[in-house]
C-alpha positions in Angstrom: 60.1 87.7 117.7 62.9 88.2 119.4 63.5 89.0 123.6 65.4 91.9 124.8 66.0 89.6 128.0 68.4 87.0 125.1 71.8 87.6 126.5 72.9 88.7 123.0 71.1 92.2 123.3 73.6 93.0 126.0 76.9 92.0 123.6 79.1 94.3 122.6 79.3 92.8 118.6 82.3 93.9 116.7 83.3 93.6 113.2 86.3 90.8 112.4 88.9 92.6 111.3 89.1 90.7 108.1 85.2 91.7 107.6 84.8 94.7 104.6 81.5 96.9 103.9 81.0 99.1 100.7 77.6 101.1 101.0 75.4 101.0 97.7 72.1 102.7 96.8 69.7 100.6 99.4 72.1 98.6 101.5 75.5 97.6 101.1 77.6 95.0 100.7 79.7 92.6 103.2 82.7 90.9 102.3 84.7 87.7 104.1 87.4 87.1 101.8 87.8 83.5 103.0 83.9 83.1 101.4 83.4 82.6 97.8 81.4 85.5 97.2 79.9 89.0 98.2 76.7 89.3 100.6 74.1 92.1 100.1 72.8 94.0 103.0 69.6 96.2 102.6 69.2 99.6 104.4 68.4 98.6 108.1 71.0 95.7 107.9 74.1 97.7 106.8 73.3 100.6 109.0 73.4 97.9 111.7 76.6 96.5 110.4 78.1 99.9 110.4 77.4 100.6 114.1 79.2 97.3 114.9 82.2 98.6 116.5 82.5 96.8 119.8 81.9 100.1 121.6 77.9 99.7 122.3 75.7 96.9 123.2 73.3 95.2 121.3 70.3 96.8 122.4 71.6 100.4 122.2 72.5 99.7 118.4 69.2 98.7 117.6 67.5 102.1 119.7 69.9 104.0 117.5 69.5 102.6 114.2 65.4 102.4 114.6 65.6 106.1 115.4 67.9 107.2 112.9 65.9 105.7 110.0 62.7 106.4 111.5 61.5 102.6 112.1 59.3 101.1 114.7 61.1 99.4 116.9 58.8 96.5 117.3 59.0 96.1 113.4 62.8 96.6 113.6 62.7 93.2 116.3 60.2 91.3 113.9 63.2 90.7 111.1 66.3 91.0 113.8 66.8 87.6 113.8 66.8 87.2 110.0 69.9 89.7 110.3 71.5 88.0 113.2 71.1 84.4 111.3 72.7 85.8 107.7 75.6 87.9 109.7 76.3 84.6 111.5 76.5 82.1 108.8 79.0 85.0 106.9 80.8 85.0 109.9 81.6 88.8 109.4 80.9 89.2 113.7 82.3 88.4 116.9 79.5 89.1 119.6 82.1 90.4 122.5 80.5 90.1 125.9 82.5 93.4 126.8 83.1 96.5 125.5 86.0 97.0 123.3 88.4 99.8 124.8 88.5 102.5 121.9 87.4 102.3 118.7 88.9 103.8 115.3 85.4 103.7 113.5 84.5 101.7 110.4 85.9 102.2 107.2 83.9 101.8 104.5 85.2 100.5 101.3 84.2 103.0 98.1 83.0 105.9 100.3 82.9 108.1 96.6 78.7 106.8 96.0 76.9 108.7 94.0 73.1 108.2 95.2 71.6 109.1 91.7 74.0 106.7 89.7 71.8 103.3 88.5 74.9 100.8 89.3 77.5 100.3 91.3 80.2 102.7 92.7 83.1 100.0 91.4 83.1 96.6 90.3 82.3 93.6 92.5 85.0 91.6 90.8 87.8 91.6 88.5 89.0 88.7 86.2 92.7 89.2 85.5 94.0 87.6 83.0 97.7 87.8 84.1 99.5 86.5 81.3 98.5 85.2 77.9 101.3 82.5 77.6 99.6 78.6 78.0 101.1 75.3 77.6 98.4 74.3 75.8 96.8 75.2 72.5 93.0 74.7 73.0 91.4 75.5 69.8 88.5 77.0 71.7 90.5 79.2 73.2 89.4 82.9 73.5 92.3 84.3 73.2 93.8 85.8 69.8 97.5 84.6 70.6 98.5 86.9 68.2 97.9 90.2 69.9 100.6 89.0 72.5 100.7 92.3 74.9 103.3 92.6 77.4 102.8 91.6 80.5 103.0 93.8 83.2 106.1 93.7 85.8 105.5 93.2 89.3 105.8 96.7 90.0 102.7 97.6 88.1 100.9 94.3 89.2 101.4 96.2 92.6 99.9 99.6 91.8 96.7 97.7 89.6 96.4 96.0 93.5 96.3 99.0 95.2 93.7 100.5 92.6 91.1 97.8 92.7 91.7 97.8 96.3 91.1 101.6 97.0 87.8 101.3 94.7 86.6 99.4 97.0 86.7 95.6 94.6 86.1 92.5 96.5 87.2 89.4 94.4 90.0 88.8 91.8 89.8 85.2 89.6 93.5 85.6 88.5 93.5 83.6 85.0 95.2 83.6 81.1 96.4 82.2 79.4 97.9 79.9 82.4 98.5 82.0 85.5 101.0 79.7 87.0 103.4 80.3 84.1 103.8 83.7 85.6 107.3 82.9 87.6 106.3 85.3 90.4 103.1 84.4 90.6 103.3 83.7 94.2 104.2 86.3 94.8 101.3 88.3 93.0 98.8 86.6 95.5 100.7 87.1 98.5 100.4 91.0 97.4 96.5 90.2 96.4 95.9 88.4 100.0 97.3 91.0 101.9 95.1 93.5 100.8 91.9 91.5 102.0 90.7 90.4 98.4 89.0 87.4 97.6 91.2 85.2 95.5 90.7 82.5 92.4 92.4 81.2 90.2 91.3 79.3 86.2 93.9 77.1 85.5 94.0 73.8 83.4 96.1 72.2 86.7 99.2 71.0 84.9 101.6 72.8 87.2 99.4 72.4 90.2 100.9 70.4 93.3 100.9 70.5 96.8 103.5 72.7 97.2 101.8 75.4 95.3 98.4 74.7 97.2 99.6 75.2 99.9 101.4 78.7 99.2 97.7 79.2 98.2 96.1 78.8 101.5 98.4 80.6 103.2 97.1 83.3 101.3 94.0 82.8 101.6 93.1 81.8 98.1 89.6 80.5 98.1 88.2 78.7 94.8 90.5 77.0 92.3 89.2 76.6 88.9 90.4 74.2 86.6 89.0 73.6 83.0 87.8 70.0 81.9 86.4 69.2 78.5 85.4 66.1 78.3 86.0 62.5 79.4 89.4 61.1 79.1 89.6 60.6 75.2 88.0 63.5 74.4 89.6 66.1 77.2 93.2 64.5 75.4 92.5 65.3 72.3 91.1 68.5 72.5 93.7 69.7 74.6 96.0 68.0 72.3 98.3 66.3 75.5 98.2 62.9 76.1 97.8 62.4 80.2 96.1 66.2 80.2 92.7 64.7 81.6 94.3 63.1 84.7 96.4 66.0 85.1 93.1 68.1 85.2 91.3 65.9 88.1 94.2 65.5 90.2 94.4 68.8 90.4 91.1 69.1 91.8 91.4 66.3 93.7 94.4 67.7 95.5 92.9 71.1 95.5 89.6 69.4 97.5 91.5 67.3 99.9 93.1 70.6 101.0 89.9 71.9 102.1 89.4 74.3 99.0 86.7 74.9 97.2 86.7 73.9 93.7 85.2 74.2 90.1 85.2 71.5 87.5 84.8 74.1 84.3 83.7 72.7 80.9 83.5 74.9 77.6 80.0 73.3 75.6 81.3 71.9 72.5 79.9 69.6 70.3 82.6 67.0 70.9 81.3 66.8 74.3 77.9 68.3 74.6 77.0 64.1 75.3 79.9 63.1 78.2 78.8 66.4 80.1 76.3 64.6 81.9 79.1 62.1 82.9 81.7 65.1 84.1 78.6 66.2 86.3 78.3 62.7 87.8 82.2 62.7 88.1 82.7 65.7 89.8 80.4 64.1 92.6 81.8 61.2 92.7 85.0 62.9 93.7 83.8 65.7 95.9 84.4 68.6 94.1 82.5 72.1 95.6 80.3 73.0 91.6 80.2 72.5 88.4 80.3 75.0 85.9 79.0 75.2 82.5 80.3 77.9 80.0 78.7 78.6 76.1 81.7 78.4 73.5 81.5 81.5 71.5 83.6 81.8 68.5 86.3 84.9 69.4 89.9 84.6 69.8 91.6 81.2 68.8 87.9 80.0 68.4 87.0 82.1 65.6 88.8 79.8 63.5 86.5 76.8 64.9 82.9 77.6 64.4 82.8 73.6 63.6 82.9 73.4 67.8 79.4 75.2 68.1 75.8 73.3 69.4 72.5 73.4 68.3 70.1 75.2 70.2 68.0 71.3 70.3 71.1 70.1 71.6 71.5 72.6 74.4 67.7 72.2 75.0 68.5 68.5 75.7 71.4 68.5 78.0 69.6 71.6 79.5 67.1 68.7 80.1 69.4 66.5 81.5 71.1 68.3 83.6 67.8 70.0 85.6 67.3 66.2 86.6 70.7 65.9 87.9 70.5 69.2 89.4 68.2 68.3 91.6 69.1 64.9 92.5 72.3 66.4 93.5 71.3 69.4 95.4 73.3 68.7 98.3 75.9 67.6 97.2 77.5 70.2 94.8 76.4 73.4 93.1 75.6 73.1 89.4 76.0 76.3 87.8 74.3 76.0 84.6 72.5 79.6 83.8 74.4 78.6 79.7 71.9 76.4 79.2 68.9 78.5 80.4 67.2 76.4 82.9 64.3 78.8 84.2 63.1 78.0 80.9 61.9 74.8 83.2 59.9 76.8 85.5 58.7 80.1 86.1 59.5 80.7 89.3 62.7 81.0 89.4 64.6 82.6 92.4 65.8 85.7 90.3 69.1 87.6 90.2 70.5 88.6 93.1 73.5 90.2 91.4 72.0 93.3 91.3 69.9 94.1 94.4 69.8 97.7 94.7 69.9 98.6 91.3 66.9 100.5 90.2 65.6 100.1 86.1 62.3 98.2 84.9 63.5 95.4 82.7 66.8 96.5 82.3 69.5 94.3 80.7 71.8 93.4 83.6 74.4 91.6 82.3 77.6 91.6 84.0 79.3 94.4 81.4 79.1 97.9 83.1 78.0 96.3 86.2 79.1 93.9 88.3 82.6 92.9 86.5 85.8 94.2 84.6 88.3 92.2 83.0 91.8 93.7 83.1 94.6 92.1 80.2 97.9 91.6 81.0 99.2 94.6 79.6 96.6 96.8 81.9 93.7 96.7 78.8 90.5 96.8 80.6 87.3 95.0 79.0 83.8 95.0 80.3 83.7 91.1 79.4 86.1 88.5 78.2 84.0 88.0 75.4 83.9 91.5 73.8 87.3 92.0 73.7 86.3 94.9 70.5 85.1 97.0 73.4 88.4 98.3 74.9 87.7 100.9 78.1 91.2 102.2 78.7 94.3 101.0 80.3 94.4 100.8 84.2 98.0 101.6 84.4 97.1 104.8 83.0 93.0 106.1 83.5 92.1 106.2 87.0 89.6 103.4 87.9 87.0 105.8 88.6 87.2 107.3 84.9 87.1 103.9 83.8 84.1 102.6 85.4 82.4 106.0 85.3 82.3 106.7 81.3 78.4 106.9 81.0 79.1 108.8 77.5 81.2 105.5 76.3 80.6 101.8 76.2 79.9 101.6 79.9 77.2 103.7 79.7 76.3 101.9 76.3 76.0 98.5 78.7 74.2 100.4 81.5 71.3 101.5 79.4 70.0 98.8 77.5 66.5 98.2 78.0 64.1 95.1 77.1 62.4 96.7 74.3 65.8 97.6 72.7 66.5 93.7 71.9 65.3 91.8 69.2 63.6 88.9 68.4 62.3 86.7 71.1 64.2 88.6 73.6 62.1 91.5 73.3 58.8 90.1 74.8 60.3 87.0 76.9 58.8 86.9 80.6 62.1 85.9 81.9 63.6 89.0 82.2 64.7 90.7 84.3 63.6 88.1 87.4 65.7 85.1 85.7 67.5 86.1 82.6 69.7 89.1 82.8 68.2 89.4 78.6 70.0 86.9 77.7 74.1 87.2 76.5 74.5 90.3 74.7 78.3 89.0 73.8 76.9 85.6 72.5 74.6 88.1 70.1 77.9 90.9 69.0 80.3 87.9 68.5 77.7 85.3 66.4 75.6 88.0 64.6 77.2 91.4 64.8 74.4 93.1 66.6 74.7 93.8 70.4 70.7 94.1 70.7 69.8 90.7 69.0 68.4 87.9 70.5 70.4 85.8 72.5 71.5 83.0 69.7 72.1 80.4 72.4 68.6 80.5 73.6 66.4 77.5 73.4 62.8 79.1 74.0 
């Protein structure tokens, strides 16, 4: 337990400026925008947060808070350090050892929360893709090429910013298409970084260089994404570029030397559902921050190449595979792999902590209607890249708030879908909710036609 007598009960702790909150049902959010993602806070830890203002000590906080939500104070000191550990290693406070000289108060990002909505008051994050126009033709690609909106100017680039800004969003993963084909694309993350968002870019890294990279940390772009499918022979000719595969790594090499943190992204394919045990040791070899695995679903250019799909025993064994490797690589990079089900392993799983604070026994909780939007680059807004036949409105014109509000519409249809409304082996499966957010309700719409059946990826 903590001492009162421990010097840091008599700071004065402060918020760094850079530092955001949002308030949900049960807590609240933090944001650093140089950090990759989002932290949650529960009840006695963002009340705690929102008293950090440089104006009282320590100690006074903690008499306040304690009162205000009727805790024991004793209790209260039992778990401080828990909360002093996780606000230090965000880095969201500076313990001043005196009093700042006036105080504007807090703002709190998203102050519109309704406490008897089940989700949140806006999206956590926003992919963007900001132009459809690649210089590459991947036929896994999924987007339909043909639809070709327009993109939007600067201008409105602008007032989508400001929108996704005043609801309170924390990250945006700018992609396409290939983002850097936008000419003033530097200039769309200076806009983005001066606004205090958390920035990311997909990109296949052809036009990456150091020039660009840096323009990127200058802006405080955090996580740089760049898609590899294979080994050398097979990345080429998939990608259909001689020289593509190098491109690819360099780019994250150069992106890694510079200090940022980066994602090696491959699409499962059959061509090379047996070399992605060897990207995996790759991407270690060279230092990159995770590895991320993504199912190939047949929508967009890939509709026309449902010769590209796995077997579920196939996924089962590089699911296999890949647990091994996991965990002899622990420390040294992240291995995102949730497409190939790997709680299926073991039962204990540590659960989802994408949506703490959201109330629903065995609720589907996919990232549609909850977590994520996806905006087009003609202002289209999507509740997932892959169900791109569930259009919610156009940013540009509906207000935000409509957008992500419309519990009579699709968002509501996302919201409210409940264990027992799947099929199949999805139904009955133990896994969810703790593991499996019910497995992907896109992967079901786009393979089978039905949004409730089981997930057709799954391996159980």
């Amino acid at each position: 337990m903590p001492e009162q007598e421990d010097p840091l009960y008599e700071t004065y702790p402060i918020l760094y400026s850079f530092a955001r909150l949002r308030r949900e049902n049960g807590g609240g959010f933090m944001f650093n925008p140089y950090l990759y993602n989002e932290k949650w806070v529960n009840e006695f830890g963002f009340k705690l947060l929102t008293c950090f203002d440089g104006t009282n000590t320590l100690n006074k906080i903690i008499d306040d808070v304690t009162e205000e939500l009727g805790l024991e104070r004793e209790k209260a000191n039992c778990s401080l350090d828990d909360y002093i550990n996780e606000f230090n290693q965000y880095f969201v406070v500076d313990w001043r050892k005196k009093p700042n000289s006036s105080s504007a108060g807090i703002k709190l990002d998203s102050n519109n929360l309704d406490t008897s909505n089940n989700y949140y008051s806006a999206p956590l994050s926003v992919l963007w893709d900001i132009t459809y126009r690649c210089n590459m033709k991947c036929p896994h690609c999924l987007i339909d090429y043909s639809k070709n909106p327009e993109e939007m100017n600067l201008n409105d680039v602008e007032v989508v910013l400001q929108k996704l800004r005043n609801a309170g969003v924390f990250t945006i993963n700018f992609s396409g298409g290939e983002p850097l084909l936008r000419e003033d694309f530097t200039e769309i993350i200076e806009m983005a970084s001066s606004m205090g968002f958390g920035l990311r870019i997909s990109t296949n890294g052809l036009l990456l260089n150091e020039d660009t990279i840096r323009s990127f940390i200058d802006n405080m772009l955090f996580c740089i994404q760049v898609s590899v499918d294979g080994m050398k022979e097979t990345h080429d000719s998939f990608r259909g570029l001689r020289g593509s595969f190098k491109k690819a790594i360099q780019a994250l090499r150069l992106s890694s030397d510079n200090g940022l943190h980066t994602t090696m992204s491959t699409m499962i394919i059959k061509p090379n559902i047996n070399e992605i045990p060897d990207l995996l040791d790759l991407a270690v070899i060279n230092g990159f921050s995770s590895f991320k695995l993504n199912s190939f679903m047949p929508v967009g250019r890939g509709s026309d190449a449902s010769e590209l799909g796995v077997t579920k025993d196939q996924v089962k064994r590089l699911a296999s595979i890949l647990a091994e490797k996991r965990d002899l690589y622990k420390d040294k990079i992240d291995v995102q792999m949730a497409a190939v089900f790997p709680w299926l392993f073991d039962d204990h799983g540590i659960g989802n902590i994408a949506v703490r604070g959201i109330r629903g026994h065995k609720k589907v909780r996919c990232s549609a209607g909850q977590t994520n939007l996806v905006i087009s680059p003609d202002g289209t807004v999507y509740p997932c890249p892959y169900l791109t036949d569930f259009p919610l409105g156009n940013i540009l014109k509906d207000p935000l708030k409509d957008i992500w509000h419309d519990n009579l519409g699709i968002m509501g249809k996302f919201r409210n879908i409940f264990q027992n409304d799947l099929k199949g082996k999805c139904r009955d499966c133990k896994f969810i909710p703790s593991n499996c957010n019910g497995g992907c309700r896109a992967a079901a719409y786009n393979i089978t036609g039905d949004l409730y059946a089981e997930d057709p990826f799954c391996w159980k």
